[in-house]
NUMAR-572140 format. One line per 10 residues: number of its first residue (from 1); their letters; for each residue x, y, z of N, C-alpha, C, CB. Coordinates in pm, whole numbers, always signed. Glycine has a CB too. Layout:
! residues N
NUM	a	X/Y/Z/X/Y/Z/X/Y/Z/X/Y/Z; ... .
END
This chain:
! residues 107
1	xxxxxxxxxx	-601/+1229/-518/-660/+1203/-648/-559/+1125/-732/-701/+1335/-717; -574/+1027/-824/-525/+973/-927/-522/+1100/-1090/-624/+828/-934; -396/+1074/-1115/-365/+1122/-1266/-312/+1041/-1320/-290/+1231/-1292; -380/+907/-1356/-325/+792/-1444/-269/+688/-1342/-203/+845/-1553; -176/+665/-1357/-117/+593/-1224/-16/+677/-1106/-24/+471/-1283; -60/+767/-1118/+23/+879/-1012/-68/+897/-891/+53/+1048/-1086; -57/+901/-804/-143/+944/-678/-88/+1059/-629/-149/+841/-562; -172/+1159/-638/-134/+1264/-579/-227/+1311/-440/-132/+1361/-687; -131/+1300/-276/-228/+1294/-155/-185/+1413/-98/-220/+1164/-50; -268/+1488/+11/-242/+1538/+150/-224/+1471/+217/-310/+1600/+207 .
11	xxxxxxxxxx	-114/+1495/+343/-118/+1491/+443/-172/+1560/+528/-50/+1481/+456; -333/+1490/+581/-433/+1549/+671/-362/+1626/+833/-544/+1411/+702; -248/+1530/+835/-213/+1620/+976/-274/+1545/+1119/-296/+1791/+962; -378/+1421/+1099/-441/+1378/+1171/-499/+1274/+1164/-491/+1438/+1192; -507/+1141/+1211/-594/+1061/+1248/-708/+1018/+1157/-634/+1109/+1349; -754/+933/+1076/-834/+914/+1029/-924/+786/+998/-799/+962/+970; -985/+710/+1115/-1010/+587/+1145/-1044/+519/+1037/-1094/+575/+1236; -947/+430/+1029/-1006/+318/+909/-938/+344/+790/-1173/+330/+870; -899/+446/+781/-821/+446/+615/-693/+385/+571/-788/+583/+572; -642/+353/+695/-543/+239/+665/-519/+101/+713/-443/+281/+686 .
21	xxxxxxxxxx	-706/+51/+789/-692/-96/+843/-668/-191/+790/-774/-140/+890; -661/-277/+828/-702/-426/+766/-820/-446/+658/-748/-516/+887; -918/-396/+719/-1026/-406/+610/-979/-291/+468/-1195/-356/+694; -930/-206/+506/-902/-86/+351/-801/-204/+274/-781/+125/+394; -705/-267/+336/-590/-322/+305/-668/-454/+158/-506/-395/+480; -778/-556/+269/-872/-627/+219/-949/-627/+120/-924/-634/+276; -1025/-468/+86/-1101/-414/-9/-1008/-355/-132/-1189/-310/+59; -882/-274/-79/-817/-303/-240/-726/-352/-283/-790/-225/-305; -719/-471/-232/-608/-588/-262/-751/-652/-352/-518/-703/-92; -837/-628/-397/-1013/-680/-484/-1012/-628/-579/-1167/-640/-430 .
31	xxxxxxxxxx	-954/-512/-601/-1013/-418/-708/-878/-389/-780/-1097/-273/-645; -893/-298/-852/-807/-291/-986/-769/-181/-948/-865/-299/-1137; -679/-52/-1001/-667/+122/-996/-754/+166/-1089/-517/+193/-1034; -817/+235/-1020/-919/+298/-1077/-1097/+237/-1042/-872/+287/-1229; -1075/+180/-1011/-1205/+98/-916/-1267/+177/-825/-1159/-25/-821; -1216/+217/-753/-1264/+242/-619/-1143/+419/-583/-1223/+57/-496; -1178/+476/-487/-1139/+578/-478/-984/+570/-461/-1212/+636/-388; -907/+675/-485/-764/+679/-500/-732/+665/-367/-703/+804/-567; -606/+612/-311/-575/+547/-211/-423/+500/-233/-676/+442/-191; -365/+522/-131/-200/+441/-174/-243/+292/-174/-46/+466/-35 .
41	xxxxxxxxxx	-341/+202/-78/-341/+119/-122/-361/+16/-264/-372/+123/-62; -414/+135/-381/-468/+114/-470/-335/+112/-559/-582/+200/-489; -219/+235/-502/-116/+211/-580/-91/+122/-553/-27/+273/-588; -15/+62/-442/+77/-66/-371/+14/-168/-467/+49/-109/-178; -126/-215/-478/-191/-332/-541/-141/-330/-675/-347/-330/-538; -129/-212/-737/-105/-191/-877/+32/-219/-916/-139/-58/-915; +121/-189/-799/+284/-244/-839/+283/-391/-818/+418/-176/-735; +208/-469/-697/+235/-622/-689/+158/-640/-753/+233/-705/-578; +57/-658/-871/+40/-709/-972/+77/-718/-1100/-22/-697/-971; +152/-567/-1121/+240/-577/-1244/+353/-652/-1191/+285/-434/-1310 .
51	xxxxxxxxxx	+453/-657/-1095/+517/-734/-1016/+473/-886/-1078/+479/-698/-861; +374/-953/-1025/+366/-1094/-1076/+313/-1132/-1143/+347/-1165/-1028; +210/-1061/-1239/+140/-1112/-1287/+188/-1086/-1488/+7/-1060/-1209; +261/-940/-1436/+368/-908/-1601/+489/-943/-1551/+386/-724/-1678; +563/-961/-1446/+679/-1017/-1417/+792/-851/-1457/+697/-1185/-1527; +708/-721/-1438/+740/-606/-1451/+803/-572/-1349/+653/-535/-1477; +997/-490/-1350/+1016/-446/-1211/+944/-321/-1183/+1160/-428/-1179; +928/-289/-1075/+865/-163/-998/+965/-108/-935/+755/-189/-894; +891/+31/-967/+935/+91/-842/+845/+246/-818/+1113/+113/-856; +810/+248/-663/+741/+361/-618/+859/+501/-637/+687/+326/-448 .
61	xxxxxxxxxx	+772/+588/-632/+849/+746/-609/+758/+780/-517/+862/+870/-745; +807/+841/-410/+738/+886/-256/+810/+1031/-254/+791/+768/-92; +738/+1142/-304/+833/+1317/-302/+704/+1390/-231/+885/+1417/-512; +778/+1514/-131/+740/+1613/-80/+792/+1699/-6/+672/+1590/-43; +823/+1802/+54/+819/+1838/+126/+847/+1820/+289/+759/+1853/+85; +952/+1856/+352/+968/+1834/+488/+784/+1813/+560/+1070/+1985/+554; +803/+1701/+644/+648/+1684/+699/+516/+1656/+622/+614/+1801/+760; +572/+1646/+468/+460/+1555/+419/+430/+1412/+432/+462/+1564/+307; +487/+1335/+498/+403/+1220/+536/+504/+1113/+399/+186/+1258/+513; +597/+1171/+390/+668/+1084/+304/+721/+926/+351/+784/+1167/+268 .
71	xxxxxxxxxx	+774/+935/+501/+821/+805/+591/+675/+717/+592/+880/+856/+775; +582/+790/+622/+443/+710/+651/+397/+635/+544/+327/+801/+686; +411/+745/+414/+361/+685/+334/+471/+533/+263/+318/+805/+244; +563/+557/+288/+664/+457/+255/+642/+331/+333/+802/+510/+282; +533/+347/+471/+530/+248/+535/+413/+159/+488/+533/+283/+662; +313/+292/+505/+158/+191/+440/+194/+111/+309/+2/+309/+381; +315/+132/+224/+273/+76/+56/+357/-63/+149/+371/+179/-151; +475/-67/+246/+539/-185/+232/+413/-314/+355/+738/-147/+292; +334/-200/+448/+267/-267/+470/+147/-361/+392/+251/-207/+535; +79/-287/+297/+20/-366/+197/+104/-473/+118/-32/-279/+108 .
81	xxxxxxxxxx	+216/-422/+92/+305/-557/+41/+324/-667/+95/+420/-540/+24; +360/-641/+208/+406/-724/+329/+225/-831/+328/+454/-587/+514; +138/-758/+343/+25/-845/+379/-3/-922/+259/-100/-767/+429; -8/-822/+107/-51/-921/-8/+10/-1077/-48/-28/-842/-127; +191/-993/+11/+302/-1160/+38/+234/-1284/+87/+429/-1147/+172; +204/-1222/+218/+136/-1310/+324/+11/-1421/+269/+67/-1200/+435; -13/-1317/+245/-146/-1383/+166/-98/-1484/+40/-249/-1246/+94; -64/-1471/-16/+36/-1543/-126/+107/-1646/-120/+123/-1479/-161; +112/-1633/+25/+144/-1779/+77/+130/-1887/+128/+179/-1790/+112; -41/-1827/+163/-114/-1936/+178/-182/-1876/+359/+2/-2103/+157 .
91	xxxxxxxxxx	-98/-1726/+381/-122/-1714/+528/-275/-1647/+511/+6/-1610/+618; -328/-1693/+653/-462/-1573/+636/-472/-1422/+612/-531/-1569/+749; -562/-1383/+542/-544/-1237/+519/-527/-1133/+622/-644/-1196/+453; -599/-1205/+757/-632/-1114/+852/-513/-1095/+924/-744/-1152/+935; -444/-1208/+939/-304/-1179/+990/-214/-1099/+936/-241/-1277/+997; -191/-1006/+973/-89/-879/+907/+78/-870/+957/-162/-718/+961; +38/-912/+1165/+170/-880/+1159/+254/-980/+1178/+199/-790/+1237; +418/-976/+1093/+486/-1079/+1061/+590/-1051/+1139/+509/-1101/+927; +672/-1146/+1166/+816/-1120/+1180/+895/-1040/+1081/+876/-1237/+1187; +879/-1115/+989/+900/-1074/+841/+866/-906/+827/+789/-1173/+737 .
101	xxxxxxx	+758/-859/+824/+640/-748/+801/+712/-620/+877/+468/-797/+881; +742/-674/+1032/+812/-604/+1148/+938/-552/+1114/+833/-692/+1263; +1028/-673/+1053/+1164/-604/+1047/+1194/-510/+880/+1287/-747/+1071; +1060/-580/+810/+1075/-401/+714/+1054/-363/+722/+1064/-331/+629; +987/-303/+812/+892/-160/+865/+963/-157/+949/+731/-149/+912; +1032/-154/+1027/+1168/-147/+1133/+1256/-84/+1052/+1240/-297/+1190; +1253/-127/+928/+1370/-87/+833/+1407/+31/+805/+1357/-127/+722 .
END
């Protein structure tokens, strides 16, 4: 759930097709926070637009608990970054994985 610009998630523990594809990535890189259901992707969109569009620095806070899904979740926001870049540069949207993309998520 969202409390303003805070996302507060579970970690389901499991598998959940589609909630972090290409197409989720696609649909809220469209919408605004608060649009559409709460989602880290909804945060990630919300920092690279204050990012370029207020020229605002960011920064995420990722807290929980041993085995909450803290590494994961650190990955999906740089993966949405990584793709919105992409996109920004003129690359196709659908193309996600980068050289670039690889060695921060390697990171």
């Amino acid at each position: 759930t969202n409390i303003g610009s805070i996302l507060a998630s579970v970690n389901p523990y499991k598998l959940i097709p589609g909630l972090y594809s290409v197409d989720a990535i696609d649909l809220y890189r469209q919408h605004r926070l608060g649009e559409l259901p709460p989602h880290i992707f909804a945060t990630a969109n919300e920092c690279y637009c204050c990012l370029w569009k207020r020229h605002d620095s960011q920064c995420v806070l990722i807290s929980g608990e041993s085995g909450a899904g803290k590494t994961e979740s650190t990955k999906l926001l740089l993966k949405f970054l990584s793709a919105m870049s992409q996109t920004s540069l003129g690359g196709p949207a659908s193309e996600k994985s980068t050289r670039v993309e690889e060695a921060i998520l390697e990171s």
